[in-house]
C-alpha positions in Angstrom: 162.2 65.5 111.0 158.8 66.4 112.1 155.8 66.4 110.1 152.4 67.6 111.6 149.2 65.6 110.6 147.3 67.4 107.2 145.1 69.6 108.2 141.6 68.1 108.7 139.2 69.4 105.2 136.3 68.9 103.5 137.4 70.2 100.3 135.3 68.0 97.7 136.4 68.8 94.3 133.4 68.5 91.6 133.8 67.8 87.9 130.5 67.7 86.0 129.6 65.9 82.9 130.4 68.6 80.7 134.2 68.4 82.2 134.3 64.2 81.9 133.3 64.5 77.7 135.7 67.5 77.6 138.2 65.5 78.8 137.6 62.7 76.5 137.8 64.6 73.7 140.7 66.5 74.6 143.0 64.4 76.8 143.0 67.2 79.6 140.9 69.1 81.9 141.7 72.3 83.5 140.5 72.3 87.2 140.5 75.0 89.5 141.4 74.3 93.0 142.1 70.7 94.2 142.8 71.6 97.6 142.5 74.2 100.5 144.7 76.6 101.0 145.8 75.4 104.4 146.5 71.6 103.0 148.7 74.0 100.6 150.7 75.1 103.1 151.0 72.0 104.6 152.4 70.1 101.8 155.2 73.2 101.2 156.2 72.6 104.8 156.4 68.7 104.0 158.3 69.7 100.6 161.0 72.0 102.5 161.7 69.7 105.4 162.4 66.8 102.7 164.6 68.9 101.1 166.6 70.2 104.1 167.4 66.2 104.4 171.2 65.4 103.9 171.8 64.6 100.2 173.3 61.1 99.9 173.9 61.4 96.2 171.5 58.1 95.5 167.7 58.2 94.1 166.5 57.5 98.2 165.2 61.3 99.1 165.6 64.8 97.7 168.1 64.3 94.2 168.5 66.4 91.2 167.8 65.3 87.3 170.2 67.8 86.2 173.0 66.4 88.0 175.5 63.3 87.8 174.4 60.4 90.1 175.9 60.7 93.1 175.8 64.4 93.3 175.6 65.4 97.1 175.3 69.3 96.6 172.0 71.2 96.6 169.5 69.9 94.0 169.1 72.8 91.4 166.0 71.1 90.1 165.1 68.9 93.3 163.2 65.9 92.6 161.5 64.1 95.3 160.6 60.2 95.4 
């Protein structure tokens, strides 16, 4: 497996006061973008080459919730630790 380096940013994500009380009243904030679209695409190459990985049916890569333990076939709902 080969993963390239993230992609170098300067993304800076900003939440203002406004966002921090709405959040403490609410228990959630809605953010827009946390992230550039390139480290986006990095992280869905990172994400497919984890789960072309050989299953091994144990919780040590790609496994799926839905699934008995032990399960070796394609995740239907891959999980990734």
């Amino acid at each position: 497996m080969q993963i390239k380096a993230p992609p170098k940013t300067d993304f800076v994500a900003d939440i203002t006061d406004e966002d921090v009380a709405f959040y403490k009243e609410n228990g959630y904030l809605v953010c827009g973008m946390m992230t550039t679209a390139e480290e986006l695409d990095w992280l869905a190459d990172v994400y497919d080459q984890l789960l072309a990985l050989p299953r091994t049916g144990f919780l040590d890569s790609a496994f799926d919730l839905m699934s008995p333990y032990g399960t070796t076939e394609p995740p239907r709902m891959g999980q990734l630790l």
